[in-house]
N, C-alpha and C positions, 0 to 999 in steps of 0.2 A: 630118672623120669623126664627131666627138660630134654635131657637129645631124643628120648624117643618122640617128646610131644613135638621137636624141629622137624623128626623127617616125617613125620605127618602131616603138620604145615606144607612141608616141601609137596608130597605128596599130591594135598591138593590146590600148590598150585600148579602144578605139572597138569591135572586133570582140567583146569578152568582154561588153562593154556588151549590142552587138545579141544575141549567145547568152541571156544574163540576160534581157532583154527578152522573147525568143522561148520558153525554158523557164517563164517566168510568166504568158507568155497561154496557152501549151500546157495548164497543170497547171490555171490560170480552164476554158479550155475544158473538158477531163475531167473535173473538177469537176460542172458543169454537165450536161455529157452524162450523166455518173452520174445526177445527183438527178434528171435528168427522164426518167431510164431506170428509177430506182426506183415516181417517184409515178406512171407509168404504166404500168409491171407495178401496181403497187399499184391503180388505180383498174381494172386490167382482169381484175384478179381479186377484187375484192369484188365485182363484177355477177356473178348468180346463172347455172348454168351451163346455162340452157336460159332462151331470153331473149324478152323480147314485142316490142312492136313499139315500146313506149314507151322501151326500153331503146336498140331500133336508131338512133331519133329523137335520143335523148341522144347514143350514140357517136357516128353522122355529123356531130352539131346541125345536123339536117334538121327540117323540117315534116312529118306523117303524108305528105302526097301523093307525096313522093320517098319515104319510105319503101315506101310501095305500089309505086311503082315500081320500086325498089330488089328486094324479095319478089318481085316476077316476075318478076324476070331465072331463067334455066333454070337456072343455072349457082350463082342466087345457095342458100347450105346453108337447108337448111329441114328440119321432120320431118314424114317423108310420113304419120304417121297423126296427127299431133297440130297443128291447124289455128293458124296464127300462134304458131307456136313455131321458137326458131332456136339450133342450137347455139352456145355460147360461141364455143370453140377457134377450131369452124369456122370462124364470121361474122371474125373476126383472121386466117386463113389467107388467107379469102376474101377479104379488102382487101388484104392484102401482093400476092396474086397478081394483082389487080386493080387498082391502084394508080393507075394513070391513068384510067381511068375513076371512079373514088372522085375522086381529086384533080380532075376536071371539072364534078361533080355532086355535092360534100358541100362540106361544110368542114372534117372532118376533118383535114387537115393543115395546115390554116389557125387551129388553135386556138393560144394564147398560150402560148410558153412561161415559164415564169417563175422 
């Protein structure tokens, strides 16, 4: 009966081992997601809140000509009296709800995390 009660002991500490394990990559991950949750609110609200075309180029890390492309989609936000100008907000709305089509055509979610 004591060796079986050992590898039961053993048992659980193998088991507190892998929780340990699983609570310090959880808390690395969170971690992580934070800070690249922070420096990207942070970088998408220092750009100015009505944006050119140089600024779209930056977000996607496109070249002008997908951005032209990009600007004449129907759908993509733009302001109807003020020629190559693009709402903040919107142009962020506009990629989440578009998402796959961005993820086809930018690199936008291909940038590095770090």
């Amino acid at each position: 009966m004591s060796h079986k009660l050992d590898i039961m002991k053993g048992h659980v500490k193998i088991d507190e081992l892998k929780v340990e394990f699983l609570e310090e990559n959880l808390k690395v991950m969170f971690r992580q997601a934070y800070e690249q949750g922070v420096k990207d609110a942070q970088e998408r609200y220092t750009l100015p809140h009505v944006l050119k075309k140089e600024h779209l180029a930056e977000i996607f890390q496109i070249k002008m000509p997908t951005v032209e492309k990009i600007a004449r989609i129907p759908s993509f936000p733009k302001f109807e009296r003020v020629q190559a100008r693009y709402p903040r907000d919107k142009v962020f709305e506009w990629i989440d709800d578009n998402s796959s089509y961005v993820e086809e055509n930018t690199n936008y979610f291909n940038q590095a995390i770090s």
